[in-house]
C-alpha positions as a printed Julia matrix, in Angstrom:
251×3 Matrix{Float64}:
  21.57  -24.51    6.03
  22.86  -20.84    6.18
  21.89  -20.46    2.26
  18.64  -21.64    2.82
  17.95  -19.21    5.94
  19.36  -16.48    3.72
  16.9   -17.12    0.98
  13.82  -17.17    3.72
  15.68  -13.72    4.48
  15.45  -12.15    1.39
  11.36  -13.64    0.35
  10.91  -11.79    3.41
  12.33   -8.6     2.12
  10.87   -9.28   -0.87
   7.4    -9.39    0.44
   7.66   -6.36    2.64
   8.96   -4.31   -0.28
   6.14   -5.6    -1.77
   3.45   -5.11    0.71
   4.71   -1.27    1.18
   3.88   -0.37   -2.18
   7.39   -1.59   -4.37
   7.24   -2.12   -8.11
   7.54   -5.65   -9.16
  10.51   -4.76  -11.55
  12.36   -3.15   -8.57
  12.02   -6.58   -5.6
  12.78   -8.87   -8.78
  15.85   -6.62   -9.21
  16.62   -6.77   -4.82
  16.57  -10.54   -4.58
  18.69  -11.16   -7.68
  21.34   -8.64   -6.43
  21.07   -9.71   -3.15
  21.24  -13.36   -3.65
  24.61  -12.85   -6.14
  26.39  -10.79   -3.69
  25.54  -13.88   -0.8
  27.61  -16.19   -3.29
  24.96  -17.43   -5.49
  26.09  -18.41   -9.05
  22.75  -17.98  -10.38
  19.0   -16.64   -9.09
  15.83  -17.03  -11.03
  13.32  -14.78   -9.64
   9.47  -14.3   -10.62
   7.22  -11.55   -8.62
   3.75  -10.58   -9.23
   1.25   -9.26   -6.61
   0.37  -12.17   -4.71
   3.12  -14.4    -5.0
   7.05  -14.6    -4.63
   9.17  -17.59   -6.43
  12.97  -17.63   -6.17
  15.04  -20.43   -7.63
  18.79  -19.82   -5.72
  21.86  -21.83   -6.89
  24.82  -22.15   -5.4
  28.46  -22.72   -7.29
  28.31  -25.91   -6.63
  25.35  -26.77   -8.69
  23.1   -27.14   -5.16
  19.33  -25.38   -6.39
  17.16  -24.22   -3.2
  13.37  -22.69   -4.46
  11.12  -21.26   -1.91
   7.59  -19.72   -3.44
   5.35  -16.61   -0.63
   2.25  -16.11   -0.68
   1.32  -12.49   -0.19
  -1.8   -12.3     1.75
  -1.16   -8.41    2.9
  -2.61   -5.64    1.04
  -0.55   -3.38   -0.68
   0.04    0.15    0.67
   2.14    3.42    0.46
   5.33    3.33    2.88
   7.74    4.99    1.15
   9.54    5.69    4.48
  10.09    2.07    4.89
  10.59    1.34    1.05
  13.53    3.76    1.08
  15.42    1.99    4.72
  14.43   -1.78    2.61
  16.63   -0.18   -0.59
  19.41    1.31    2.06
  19.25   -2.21    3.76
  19.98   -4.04    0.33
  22.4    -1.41   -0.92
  24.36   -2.54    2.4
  24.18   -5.88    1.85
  25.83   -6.06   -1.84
  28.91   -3.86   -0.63
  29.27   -5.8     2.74
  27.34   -9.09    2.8
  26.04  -10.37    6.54
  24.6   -13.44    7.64
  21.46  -14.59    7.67
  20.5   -13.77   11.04
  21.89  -10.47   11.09
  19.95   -9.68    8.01
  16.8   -11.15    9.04
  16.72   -9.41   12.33
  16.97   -5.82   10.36
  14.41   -6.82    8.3
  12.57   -7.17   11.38
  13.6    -3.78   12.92
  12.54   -2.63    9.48
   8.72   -4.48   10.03
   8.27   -3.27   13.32
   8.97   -0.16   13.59
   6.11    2.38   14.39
   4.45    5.44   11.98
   4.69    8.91   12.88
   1.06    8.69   13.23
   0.56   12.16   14.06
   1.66   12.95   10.31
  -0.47   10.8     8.85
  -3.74   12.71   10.22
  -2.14   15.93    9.64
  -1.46   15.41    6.03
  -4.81   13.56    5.66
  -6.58   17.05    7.24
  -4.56   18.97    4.95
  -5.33   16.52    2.07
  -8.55   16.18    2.16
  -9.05   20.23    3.22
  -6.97   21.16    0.08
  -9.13   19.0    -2.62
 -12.32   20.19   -1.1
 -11.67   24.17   -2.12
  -9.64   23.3    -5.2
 -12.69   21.49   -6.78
 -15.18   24.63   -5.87
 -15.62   24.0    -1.89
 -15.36   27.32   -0.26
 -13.34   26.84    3.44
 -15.87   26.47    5.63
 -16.01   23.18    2.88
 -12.37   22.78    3.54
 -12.61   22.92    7.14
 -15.69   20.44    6.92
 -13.46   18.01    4.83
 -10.61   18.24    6.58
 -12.24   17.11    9.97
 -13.66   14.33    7.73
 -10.7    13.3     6.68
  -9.47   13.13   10.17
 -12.08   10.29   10.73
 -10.81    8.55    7.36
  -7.59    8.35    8.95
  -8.46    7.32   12.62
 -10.41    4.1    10.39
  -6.92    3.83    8.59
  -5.49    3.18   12.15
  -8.09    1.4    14.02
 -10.9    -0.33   11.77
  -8.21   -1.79    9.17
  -6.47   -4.45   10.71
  -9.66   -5.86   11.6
 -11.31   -6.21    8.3
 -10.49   -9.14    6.3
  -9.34   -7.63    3.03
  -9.16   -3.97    1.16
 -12.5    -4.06   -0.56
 -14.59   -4.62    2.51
 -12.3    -2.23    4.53
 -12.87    0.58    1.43
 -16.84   -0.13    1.46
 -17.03    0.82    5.27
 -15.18    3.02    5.21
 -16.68    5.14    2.18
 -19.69    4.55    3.59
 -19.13    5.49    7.25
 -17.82    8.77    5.71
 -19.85    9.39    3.27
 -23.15    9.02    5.92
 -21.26   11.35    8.28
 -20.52   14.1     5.09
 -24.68   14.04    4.22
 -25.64   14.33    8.08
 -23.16   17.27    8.22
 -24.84   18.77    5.72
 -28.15   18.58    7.11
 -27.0    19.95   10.2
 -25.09   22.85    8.95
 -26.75   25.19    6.61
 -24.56   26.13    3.68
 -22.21   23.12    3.48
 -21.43   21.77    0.06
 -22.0    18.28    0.83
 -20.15   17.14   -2.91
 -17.38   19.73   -2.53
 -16.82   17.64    0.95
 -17.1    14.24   -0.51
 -14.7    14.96   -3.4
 -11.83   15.9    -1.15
 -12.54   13.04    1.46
 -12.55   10.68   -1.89
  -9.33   11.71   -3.03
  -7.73    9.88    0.31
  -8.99    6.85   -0.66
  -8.66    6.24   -4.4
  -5.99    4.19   -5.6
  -3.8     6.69   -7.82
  -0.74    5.51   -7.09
  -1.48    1.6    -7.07
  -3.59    2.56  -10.9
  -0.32    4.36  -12.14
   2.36    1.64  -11.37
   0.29   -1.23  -12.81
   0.42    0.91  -15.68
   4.14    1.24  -15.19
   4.29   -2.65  -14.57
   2.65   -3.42  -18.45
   4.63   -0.95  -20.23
   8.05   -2.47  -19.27
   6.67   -5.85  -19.72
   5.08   -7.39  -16.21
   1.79   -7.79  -18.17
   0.66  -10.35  -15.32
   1.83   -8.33  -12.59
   0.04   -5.1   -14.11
  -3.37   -6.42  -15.07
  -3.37   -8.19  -11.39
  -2.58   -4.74  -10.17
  -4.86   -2.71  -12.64
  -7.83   -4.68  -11.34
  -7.18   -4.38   -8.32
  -7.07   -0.96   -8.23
  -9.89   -0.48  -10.65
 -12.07   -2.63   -7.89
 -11.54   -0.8    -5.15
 -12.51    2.53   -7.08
 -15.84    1.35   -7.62
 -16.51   -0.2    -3.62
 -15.82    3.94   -2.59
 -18.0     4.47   -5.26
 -20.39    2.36   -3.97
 -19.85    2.98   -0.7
 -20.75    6.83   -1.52
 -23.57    6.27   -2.97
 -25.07    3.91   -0.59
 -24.47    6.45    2.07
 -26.23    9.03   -0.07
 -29.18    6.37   -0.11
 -29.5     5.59    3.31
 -29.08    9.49    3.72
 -31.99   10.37    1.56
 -34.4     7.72    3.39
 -34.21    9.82    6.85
């Protein structure tokens, strides 16, 4: 019984690493370490974006499989990343039970962003792009604020959308509406200078890069999955964008 809560325990850490933005390479390499240093004589682990199989036998020839499905949408904590890899650094030197290790997972889940960084680096972000592409700062200033309202969506219109593309379609469009009525309403504005920085919050760069990472080493499966992924939700801000330049133009 305690092996089998300890392998719920670590598909759990698996799929948070996961969900917060982990390479496949690296939670394949957790749960193997992990489930040797619990006692295991042998663990057979496949990851790839959407799904988690481990295979965990014991010494005594006992197998236990358990296979996640990873609904979440992957994003960039690298906050939480970093306390997952201190958690499972802890675990190989001193091994705990299952319920100890399941409840700091938990502590891990739960706890809360410094939001107020997130909107501050967005602002900065976004203000930053805008005048290195050609903006000038009233530009800057324009795309910052804008990128202020990118993250407040972040915050408050994500958890209620159903999936990544949808949420990336709104949201592009909702911002890219707001950028072309700004425009109208202040003379001067570069309304493209504004848009590029605001776009840079949203595309994919890091995603794009480690499903690159994931087919050089090998995880061709795990880096196409990825790779599409990212290349799909570059064209819904795309679209988004231009949609909102359409609608726009029509007024």
């Amino acid at each position: 019984m305690e092996r089998r809560e300890l392998l719920h325990a670590l598909m759990d850490l698996g799929e948070l690493m996961l969900v917060s933005g982990g390479e496949v390479k690296r939670v394949e390499d957790t749960i193997t370490r992990m489930g040797v240093a619990s006692g295991a004589a042998r663990m057979n682990v496949f990851v790839i974006t959407s799904s988690i199989v481990v295979t965990m036998e014991d010494p005594d020839g006992c197998e236990y499989t358990e296979t996640k499905r990873v609904l979440m949408s992957t994003a960039n904590h690298f906050r939480r990343l970093e306390q997952l890899n201190q958690l499972s650094r802890s675990f190989c030197s001193r091994p705990c039970t299952a319920a100890v290790l399941h409840e700091q997972i938990e502590v891990i889940r739960n706890q809360k962003e410094k939001i107020f960084w997130l909107y501050f680096g967005s602002v900065m972000g976004a203000a930053a792009f805008a005048i290195f592409f050609g903006g000038t700062l009233v530009d800057g200033i324009a795309s910052g604020l804008m990128g202020l309202f990118v993250s407040l969506l972040v915050s408050y219109l994500e958890p209620y959308c159903p999936n990544a593309v949808s949420f990336n379609l709104l949201t592009s469009f909702l911002c890219g509406f707001g950028i072309c009525l700004l425009g109208r309403a202040i003379p001067g504005l570069h309304a493209d200078m504004i848009m590029i920085g605001d776009i840079m919050l949203l595309i994919p760069g890091i995603p794009m890069t480690n499903s690159i990472r994931d087919v050089l080493v090998g995880d061709t499966i795990s880096g196409t999955l990825r790779l599409t992924e990212s290349m799909v939700r570059a064209a819904v801000i795309a679209a988004g964008f231009m949609l909102a330049i359409m609608a726009a133009g029509r007024l």
